[in-house]
C-alpha positions as CSV (number, residue, x, y, z in Angstrom):
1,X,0.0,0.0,0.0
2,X,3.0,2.6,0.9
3,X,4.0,2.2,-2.8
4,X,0.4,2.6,-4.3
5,X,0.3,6.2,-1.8
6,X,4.3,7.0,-3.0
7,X,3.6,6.5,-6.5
8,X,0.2,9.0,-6.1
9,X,2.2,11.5,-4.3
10,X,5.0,11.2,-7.0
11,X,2.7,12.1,-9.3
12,X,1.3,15.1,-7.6
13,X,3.9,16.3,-7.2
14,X,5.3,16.3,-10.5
15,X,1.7,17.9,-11.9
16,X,2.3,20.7,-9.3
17,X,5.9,21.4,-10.0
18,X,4.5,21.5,-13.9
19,X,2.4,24.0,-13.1
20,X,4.3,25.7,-10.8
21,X,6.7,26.3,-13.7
22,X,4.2,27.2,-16.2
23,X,3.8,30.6,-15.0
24,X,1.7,31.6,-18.3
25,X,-1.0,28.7,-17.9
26,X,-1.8,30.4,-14.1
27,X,-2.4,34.0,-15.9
28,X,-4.2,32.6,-18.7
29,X,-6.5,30.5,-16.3
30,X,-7.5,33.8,-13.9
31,X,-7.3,36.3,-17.2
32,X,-9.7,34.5,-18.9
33,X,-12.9,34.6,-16.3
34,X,-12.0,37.6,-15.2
35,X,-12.2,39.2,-18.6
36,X,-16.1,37.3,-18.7
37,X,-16.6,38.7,-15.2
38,X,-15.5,42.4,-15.6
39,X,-15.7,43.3,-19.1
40,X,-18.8,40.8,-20.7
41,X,-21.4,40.2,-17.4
42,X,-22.4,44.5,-18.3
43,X,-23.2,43.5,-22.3
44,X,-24.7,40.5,-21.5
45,X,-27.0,41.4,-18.1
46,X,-28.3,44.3,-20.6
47,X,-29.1,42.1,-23.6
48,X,-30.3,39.5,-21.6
49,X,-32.4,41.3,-19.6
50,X,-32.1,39.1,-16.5
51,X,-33.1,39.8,-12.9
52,X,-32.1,36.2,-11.4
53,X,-33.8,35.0,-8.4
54,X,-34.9,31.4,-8.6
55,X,-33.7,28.9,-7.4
56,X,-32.6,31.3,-4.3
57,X,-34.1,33.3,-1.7
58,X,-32.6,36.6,-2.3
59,X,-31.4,38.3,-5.5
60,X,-28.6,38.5,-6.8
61,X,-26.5,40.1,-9.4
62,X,-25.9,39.1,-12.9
63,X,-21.8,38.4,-11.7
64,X,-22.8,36.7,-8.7
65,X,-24.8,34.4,-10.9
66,X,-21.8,33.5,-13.9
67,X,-19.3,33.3,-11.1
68,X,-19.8,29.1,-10.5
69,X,-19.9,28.9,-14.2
70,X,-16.6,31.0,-14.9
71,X,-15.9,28.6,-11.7
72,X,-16.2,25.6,-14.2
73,X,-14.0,27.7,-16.8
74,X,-11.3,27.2,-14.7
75,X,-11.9,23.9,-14.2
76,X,-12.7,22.9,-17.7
77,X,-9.7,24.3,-19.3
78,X,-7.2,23.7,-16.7
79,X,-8.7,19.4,-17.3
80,X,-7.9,19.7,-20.9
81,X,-4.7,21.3,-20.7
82,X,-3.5,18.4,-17.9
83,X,-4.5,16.1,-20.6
84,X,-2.9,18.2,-23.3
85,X,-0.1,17.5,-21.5
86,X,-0.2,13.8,-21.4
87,X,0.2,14.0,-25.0
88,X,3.4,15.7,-24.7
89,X,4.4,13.3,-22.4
90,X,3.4,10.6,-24.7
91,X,5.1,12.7,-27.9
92,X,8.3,12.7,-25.8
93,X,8.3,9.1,-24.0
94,X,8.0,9.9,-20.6
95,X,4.6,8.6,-20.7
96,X,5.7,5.0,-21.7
97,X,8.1,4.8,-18.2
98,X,5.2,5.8,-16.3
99,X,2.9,3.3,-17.4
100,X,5.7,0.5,-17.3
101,X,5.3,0.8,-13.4
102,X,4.4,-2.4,-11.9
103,X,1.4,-0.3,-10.2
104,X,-1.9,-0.8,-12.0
105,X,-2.3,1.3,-14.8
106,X,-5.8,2.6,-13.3
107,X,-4.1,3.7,-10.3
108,X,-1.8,6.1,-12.1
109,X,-4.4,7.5,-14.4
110,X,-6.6,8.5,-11.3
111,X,-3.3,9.6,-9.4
112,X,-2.8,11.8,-12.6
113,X,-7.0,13.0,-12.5
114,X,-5.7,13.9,-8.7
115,X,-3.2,16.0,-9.4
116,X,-5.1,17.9,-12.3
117,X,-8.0,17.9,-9.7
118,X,-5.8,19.7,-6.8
119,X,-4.5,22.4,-9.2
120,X,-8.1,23.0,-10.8
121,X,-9.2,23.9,-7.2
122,X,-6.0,26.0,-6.3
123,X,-6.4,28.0,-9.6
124,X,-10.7,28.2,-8.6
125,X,-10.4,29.0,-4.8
126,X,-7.2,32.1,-6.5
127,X,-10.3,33.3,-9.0
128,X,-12.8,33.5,-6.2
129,X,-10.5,35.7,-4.1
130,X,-9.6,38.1,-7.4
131,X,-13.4,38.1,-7.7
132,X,-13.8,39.5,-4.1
133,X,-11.8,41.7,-5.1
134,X,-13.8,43.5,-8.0
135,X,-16.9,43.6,-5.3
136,X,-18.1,39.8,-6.4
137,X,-18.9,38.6,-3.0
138,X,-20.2,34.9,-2.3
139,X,-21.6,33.7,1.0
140,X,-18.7,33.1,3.5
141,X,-19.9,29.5,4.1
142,X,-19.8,28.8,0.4
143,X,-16.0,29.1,0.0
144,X,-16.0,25.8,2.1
145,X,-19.0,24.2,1.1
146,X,-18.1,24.4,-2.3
147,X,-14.8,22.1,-1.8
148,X,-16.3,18.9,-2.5
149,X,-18.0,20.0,-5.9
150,X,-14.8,21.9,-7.2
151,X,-13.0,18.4,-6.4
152,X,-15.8,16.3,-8.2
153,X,-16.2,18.6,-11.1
154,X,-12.5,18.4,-11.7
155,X,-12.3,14.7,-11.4
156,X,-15.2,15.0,-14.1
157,X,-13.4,17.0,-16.5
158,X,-10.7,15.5,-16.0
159,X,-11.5,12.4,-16.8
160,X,-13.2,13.6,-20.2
161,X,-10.1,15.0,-21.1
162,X,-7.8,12.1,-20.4
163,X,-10.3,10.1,-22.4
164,X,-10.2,12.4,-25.5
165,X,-6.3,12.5,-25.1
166,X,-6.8,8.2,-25.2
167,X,-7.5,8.5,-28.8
168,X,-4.8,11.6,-30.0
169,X,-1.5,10.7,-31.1
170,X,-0.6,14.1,-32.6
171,X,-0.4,17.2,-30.1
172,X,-1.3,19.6,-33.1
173,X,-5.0,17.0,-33.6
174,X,-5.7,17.8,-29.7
175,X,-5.3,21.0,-29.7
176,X,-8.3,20.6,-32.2
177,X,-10.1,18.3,-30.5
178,X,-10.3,20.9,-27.0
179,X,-11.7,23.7,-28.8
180,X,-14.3,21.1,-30.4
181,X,-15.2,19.8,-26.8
182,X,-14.7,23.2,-24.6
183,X,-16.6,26.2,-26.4
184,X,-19.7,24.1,-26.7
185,X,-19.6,22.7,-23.6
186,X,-19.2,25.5,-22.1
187,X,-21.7,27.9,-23.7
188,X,-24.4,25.3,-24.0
189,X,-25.0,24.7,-20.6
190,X,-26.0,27.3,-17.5
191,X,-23.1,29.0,-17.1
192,X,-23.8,32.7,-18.4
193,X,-27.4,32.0,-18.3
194,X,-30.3,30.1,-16.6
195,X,-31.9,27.2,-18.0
196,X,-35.3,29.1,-17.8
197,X,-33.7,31.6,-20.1
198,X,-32.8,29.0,-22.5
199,X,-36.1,27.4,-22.9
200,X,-37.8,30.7,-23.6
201,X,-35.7,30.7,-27.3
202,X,-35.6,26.9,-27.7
203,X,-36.6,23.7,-26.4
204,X,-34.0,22.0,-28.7
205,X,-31.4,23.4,-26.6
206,X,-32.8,23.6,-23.5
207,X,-32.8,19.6,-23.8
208,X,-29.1,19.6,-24.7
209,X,-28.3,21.8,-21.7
210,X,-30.3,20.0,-19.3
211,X,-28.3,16.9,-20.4
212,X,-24.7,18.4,-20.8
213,X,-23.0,17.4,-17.7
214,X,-21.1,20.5,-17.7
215,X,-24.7,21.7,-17.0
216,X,-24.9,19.3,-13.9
217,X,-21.4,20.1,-12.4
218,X,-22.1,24.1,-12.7
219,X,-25.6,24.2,-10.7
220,X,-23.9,22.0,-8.2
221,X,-21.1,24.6,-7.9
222,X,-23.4,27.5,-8.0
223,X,-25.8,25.5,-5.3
224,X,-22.9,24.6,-3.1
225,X,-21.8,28.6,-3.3
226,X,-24.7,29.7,-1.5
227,X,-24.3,26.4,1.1
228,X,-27.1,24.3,-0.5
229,X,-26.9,20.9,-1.6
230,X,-28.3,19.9,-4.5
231,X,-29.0,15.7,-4.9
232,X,-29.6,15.9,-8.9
233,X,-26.8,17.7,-10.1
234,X,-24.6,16.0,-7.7
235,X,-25.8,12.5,-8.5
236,X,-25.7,13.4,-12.3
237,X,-22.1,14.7,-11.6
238,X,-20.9,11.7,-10.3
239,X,-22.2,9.4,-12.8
240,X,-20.7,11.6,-15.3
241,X,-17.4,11.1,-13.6
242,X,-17.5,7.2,-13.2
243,X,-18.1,7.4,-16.7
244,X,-16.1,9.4,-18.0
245,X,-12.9,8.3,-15.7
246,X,-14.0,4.2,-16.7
247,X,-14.0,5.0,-20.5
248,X,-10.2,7.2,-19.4
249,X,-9.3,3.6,-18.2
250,X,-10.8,1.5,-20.9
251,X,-8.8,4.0,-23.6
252,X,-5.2,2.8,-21.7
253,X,-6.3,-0.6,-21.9
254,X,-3.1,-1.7,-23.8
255,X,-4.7,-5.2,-24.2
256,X,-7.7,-3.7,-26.7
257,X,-4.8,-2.8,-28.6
258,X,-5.4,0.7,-28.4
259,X,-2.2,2.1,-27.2
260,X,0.2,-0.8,-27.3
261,X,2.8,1.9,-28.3
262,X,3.0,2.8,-24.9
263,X,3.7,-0.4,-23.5
């Protein structure tokens, strides 16, 4: 057991040093929301026309509102980036000595999702405090209550990503494949608006929000900001993580004779 926990710690480690040293990915993750938070939450409160009050007691703003999904930003760019990297691992053979550990191969693809996980939530919890910052104030129990749904949602992500990153041999083809999954992911789900909103232009894509589990994984952010717990978005988030972490694993699988390169 002390070398499955070694071999985890090795590897977050290693993620964190990564990131540590990639000074530009850390701007580029806070720039990013923070340019949707400041500069776009004016145009798009005005066009919009929203005054937000379900599914909470009191109003709030148009920022307070976008700030769990620019939450999931983070989170979602910061999981296909990790993978990115795996690639370049991959590209560069440091990924083949990894996976020719005697440790289960599962065990160091979760240990990876881990490390991704950890910076996803450093990078979050480092936007929330920028945000208070600018006068975009959550609840004071929410910056704890919203732990375990920061951790889940970047398992989640994760795990999509270091599925995709299964089935990319070429850096330059991923780098392809993220904007394809990101940018719709992200703006067809309830991150800049509510669902309600949604429905009132279309029922096709108020389906396909409803159902994207980037969806899911943002109202259980936003919920968990304002220290509620929400069971459907939670339970949907999870299965969305067993799935996409199992189909992560089943990628790997050297013996379907997907990646036998790497063995």
């Amino acid at each position: 057991m002390n070398a499955y926990l070694t071999a985890m710690q090795a590897i977050i480690w290693r993620e964190g040093l990564r990131f540590v040293h990639q000074r530009e990915r850390f701007v580029a993750a806070l720039v990013r929301p923070l340019v949707w938070l400041v500069v776009f939450a004016a145009g798009f409160r005005a066009a919009l026309g929203l005054s937000i009050n379900p599914p909470y007691q009191t109003y709030i703003t148009y920022e307070t509102y976008i700030v769990p999904g620019l939450c999931g930003m983070v989170i979602l760019f910061n999981g296909m980036q990790s993978s990115l990297s795996l690639v370049y691992d991959r590209e560069m053979g440091s990924m083949r000595l990894l996976l020719t550990s005697p440790l289960p191969r599962w065990w160091l693809l979760v240990s990876k999702l881990l490390g991704s996980s950890v910076i996803s939530v450093v990078q979050v919890y480092v936007f929330l405090v920028l945000a208070a910052g600018f006068g975009v104030m959550m609840p004071p129990l929410g910056y704890v209550a919203v732990f375990p749904a920061l951790v889940l949602t970047g398992l989640m992500l994760g795990g999509l990503g270091l599925f995709l990153s299964s089935w990319i041999r070429q850096l330059e083809n991923f780098a392809g494949v993220m904007n394809f999954v990101i940018f719709p992911m992200f703006f067809l789900s309830s991150a800049l608006y509510p669902l309600w909103k949604m429905a009132e232009s279309s029922y096709v894509l108020f389906l396909i929000c409803s159902y994207n589990p980037f969806t899911q994984a943002v109202e259980l952010i936003r919920f968990a900001l304002y220290g509620e717990f929400n069971a459907p978005a939670s339970g949907w988030t999870a299965l969305a993580t067993l799935v996409f972490v199992g189909l992560a694993i089943w990628g790997y699988d050297t013996s379907r004779g997907k990646k036998r390169s790497l063995a």
